[in-house]
Backbone as CSV, one residue per row, in Angstrom:
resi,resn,N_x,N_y,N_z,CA_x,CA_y,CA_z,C_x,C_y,C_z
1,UNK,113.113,68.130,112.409,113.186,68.619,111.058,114.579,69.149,110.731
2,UNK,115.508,69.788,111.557,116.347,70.241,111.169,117.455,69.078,111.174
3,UNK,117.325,68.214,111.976,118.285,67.166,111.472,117.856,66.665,110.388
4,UNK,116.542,66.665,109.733,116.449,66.018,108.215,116.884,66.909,107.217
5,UNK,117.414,68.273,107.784,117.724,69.224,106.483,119.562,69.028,106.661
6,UNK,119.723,68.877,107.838,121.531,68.976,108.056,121.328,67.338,107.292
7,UNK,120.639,66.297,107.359,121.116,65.258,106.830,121.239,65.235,105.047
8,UNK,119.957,66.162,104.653,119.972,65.913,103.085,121.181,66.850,102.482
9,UNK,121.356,68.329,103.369,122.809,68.802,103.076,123.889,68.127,102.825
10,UNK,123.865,67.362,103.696,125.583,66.270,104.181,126.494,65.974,102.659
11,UNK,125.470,65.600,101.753,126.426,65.247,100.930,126.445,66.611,99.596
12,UNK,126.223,67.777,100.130,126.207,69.145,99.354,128.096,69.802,99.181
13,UNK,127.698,70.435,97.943,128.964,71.365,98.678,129.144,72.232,98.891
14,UNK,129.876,73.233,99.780,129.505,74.074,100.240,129.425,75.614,99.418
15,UNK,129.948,75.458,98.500,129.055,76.037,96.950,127.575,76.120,97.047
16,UNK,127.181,74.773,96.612,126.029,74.416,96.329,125.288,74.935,97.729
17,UNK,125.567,74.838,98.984,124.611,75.252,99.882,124.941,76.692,99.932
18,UNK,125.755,77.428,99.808,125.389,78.779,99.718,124.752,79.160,98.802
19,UNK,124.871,78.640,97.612,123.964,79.096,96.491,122.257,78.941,96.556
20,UNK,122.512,78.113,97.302,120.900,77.324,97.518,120.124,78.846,98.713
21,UNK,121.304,78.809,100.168,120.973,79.826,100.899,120.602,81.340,100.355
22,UNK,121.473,82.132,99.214,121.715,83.069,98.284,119.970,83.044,97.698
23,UNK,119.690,81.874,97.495,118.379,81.893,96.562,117.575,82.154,97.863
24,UNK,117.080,81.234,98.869,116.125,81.306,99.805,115.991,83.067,100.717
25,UNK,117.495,83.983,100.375,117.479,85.049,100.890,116.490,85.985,99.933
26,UNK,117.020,85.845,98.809,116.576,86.666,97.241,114.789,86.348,97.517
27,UNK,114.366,85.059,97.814,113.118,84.680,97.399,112.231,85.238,98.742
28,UNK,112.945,85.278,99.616,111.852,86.262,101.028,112.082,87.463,100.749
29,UNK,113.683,88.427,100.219,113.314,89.349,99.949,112.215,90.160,99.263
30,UNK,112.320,89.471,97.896,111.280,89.633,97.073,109.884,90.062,97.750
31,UNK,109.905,88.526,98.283,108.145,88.235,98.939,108.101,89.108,99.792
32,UNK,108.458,89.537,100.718,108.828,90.796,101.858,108.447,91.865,100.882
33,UNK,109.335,92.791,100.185,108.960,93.714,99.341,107.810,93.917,98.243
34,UNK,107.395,93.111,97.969,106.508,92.798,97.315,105.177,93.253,97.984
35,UNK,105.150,92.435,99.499,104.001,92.048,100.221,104.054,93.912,100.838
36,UNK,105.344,94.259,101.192,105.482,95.570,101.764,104.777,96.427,101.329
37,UNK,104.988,96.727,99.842,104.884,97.720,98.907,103.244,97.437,98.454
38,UNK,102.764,96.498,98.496,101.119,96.272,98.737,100.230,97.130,99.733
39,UNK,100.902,96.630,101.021,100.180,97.165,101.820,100.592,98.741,101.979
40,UNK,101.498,99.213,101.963,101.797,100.555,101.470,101.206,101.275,100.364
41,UNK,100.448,100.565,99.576,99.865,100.854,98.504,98.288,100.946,98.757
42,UNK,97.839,100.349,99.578,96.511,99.593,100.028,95.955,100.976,101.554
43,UNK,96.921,101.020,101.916,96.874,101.540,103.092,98.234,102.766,103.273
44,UNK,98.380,103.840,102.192,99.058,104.645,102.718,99.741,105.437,103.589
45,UNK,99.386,105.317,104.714,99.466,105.796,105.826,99.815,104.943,107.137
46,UNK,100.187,103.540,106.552,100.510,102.758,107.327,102.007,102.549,107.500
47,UNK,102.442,102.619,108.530,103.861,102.644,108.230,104.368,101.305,108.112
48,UNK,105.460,100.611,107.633,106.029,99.490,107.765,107.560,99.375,107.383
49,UNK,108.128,98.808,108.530,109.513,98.350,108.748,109.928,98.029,107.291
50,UNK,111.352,98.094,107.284,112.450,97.406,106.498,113.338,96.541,106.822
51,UNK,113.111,95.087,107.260,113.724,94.497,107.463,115.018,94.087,106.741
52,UNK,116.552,93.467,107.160,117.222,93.221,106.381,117.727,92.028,107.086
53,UNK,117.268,91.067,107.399,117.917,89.949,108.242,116.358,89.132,108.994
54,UNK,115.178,89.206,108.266,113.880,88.484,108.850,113.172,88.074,108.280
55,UNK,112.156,87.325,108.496,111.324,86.827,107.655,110.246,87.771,107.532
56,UNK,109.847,88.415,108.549,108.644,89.237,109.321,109.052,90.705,108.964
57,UNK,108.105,91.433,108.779,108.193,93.278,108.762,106.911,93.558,109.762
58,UNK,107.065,94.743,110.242,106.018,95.547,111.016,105.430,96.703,110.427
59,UNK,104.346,95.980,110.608,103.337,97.328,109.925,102.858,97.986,111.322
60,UNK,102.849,99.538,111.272,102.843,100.428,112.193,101.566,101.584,112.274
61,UNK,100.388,101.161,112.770,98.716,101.810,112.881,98.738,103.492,113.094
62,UNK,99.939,103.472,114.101,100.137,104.746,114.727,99.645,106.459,113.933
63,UNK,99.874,106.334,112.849,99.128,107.496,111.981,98.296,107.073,111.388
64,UNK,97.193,106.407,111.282,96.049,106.149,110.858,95.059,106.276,112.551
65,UNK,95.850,105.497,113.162,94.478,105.814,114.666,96.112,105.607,116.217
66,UNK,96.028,106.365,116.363,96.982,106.711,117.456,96.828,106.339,118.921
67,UNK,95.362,105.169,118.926,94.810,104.662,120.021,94.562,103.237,119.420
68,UNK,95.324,103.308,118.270,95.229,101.541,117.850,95.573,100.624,118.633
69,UNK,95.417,99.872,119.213,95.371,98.352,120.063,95.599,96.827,119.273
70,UNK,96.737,96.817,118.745,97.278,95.316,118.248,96.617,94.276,118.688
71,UNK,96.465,94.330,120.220,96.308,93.194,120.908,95.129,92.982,120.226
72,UNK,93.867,93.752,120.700,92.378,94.218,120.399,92.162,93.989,118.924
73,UNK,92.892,94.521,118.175,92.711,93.953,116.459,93.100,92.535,116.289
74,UNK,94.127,92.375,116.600,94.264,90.481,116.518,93.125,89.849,117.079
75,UNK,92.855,90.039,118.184,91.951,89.120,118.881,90.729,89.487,118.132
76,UNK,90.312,90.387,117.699,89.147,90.774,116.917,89.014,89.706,115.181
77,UNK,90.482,90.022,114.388,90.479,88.830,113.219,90.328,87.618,113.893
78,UNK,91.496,87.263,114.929,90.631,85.978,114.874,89.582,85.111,115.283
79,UNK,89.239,85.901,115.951,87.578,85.451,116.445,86.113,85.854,115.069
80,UNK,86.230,87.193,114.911,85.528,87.646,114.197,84.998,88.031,112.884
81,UNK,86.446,88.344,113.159,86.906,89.360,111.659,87.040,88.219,110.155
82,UNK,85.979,88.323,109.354,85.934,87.997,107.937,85.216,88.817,106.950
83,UNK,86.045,88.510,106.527,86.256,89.388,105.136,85.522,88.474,103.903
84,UNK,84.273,88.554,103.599,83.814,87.585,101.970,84.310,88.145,101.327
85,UNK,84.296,88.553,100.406,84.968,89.393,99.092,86.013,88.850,98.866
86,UNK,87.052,88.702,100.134,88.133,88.070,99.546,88.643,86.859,100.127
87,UNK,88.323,85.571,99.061,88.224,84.325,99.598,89.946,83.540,99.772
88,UNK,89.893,82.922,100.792,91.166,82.250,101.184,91.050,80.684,101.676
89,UNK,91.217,79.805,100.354,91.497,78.731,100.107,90.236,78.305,99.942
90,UNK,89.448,79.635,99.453,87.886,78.790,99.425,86.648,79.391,100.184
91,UNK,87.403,79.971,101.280,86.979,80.743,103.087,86.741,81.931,102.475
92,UNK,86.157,82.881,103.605,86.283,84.125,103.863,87.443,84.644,104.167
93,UNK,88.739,85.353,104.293,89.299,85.872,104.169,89.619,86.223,105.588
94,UNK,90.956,86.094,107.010,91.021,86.861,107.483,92.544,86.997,107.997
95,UNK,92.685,87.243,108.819,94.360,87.381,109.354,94.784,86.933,110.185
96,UNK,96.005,86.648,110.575,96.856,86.411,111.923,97.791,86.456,111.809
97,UNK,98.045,88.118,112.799,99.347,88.417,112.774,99.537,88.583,114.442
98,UNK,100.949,89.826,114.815,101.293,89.264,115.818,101.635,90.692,116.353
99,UNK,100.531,90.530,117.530,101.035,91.985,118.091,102.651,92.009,118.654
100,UNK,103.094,93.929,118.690,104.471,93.850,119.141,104.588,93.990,120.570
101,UNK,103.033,94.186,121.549,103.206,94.888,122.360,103.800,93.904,123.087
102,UNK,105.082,94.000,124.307,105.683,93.174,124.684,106.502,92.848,124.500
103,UNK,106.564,93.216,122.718,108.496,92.599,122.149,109.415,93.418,123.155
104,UNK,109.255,94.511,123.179,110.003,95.641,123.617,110.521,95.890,125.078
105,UNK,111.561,96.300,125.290,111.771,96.348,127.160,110.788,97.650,127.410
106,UNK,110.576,98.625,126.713,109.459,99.427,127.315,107.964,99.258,126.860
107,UNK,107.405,98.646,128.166,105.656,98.563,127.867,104.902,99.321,126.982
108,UNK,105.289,100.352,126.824,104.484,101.174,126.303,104.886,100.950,124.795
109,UNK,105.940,100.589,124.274,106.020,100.710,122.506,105.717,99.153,121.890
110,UNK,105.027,99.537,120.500,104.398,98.501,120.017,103.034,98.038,120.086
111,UNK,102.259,99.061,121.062,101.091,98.848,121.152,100.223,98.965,119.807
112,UNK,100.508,99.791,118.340,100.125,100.031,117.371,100.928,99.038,116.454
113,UNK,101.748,98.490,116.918,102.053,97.447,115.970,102.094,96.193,115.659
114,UNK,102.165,95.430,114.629,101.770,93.830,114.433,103.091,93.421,113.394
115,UNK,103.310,92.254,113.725,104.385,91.614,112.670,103.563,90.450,111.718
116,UNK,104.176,90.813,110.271,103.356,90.183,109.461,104.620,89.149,108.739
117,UNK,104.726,87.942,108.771,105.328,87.041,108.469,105.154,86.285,106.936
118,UNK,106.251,85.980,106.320,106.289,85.494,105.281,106.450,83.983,105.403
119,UNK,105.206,83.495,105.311,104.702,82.089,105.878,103.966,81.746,104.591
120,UNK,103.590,82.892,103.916,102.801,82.099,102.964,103.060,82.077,101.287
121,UNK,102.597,81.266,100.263,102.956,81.733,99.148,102.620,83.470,98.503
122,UNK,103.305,83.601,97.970,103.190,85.334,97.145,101.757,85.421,96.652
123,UNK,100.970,84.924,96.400,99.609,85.252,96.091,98.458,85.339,97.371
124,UNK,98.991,84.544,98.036,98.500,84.580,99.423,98.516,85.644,100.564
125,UNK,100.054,86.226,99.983,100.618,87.208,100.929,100.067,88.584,100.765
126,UNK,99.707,88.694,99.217,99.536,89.398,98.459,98.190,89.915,98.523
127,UNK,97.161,89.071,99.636,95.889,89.430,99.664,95.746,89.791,101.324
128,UNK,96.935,89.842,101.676,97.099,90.595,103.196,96.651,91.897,103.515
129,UNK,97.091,92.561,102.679,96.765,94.257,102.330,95.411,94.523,102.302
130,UNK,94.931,93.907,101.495,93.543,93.649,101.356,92.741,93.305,102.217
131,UNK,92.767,92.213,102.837,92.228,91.675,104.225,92.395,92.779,105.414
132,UNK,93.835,93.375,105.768,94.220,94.173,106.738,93.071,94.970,106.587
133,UNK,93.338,96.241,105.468,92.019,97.041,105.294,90.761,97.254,105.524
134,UNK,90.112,96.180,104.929,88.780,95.734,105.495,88.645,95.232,106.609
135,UNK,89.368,94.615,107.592,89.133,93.884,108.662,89.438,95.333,109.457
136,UNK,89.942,96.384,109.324,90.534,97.571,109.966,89.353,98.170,110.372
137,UNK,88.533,98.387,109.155,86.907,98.975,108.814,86.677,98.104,109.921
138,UNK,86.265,97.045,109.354,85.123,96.690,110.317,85.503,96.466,111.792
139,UNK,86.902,96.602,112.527,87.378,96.783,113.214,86.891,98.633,114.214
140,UNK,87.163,99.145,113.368,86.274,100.847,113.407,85.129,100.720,113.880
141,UNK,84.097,99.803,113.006,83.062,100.287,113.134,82.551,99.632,113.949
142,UNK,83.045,98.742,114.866,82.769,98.420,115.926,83.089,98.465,117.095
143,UNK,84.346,99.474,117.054,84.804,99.751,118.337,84.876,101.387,118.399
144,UNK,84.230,101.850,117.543,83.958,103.398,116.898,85.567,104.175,117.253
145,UNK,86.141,103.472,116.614,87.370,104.231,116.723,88.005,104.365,115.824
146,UNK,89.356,105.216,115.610,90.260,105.470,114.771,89.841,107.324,114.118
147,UNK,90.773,107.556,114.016,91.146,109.465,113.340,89.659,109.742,112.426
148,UNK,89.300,108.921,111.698,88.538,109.262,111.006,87.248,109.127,110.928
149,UNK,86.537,108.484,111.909,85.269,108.528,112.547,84.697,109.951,112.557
């Protein structure tokens, strides 16, 4: 694929491909902030990164349940976890994101956190917040955990 993008470049100029790059930065920002300020909205207490150079931000469990398990919530959406209420492409509704535990040279950080990627269109992304939430619940109420039990 990337030789079919260096090939359709080839005859660009290099104007035109920065301008083009300039747009594709502006248009994840957006979607990034956008999608950010959702789930910040949805879930107050959730913390999440500011990226300035990614496609991906991290949303951070750690003050909502301080024994949150990334790993354990991922593997839980995608096996389990659906959400009706809010339909996706038709479906039930659920997630896949990406635990951090591991990014890190120390084992221990990232265990409360997940990276959420801008993979999808803005309306799509936009029902992340939403999904997170509820899949969180029912995440709780089956592993009877989190601060507010």
């Amino acid at each position: 694929r990337s030789q079919h993008t260096l090939e359709a470049l080839k005859g660009e100029s290099k104007e035109d491909i920065v301008k083009w790059v300039e747009g594709l930065r502006e248009y994840y920002k957006n979607l990034l902030t956008s999608t950010m300020r959702a789930f910040n909205d949805r879930m107050p207490e959730l913390l999440t990164s500011r990226p300035d150079a990614s496609i991906y931000f991290v949303v951070d469990f750690r003050n909502i349940d301080p024994l949150f398990d990334s790993k354990s919530f991922v593997n839980f959406c995608a096996k389990e976890g659906r959400v009706d209420e809010v339909s996706v492409n038709g479906k039930p509704g659920t997630l896949f994101l990406a635990p951090m535990e591991g990014f890190y040279s120390d084992p221990s950080r990232g265990r409360t956190q997940m990276r959420v990627a801008a993979v999808d269109t803005k309306e799509k992304m936009l029902l992340a917040p939403e999904l997170c939430a509820r899949l969180f619940e029912q995440y709780k109420r089956k592993n009877n955990t989190g601060k507010n039990q």
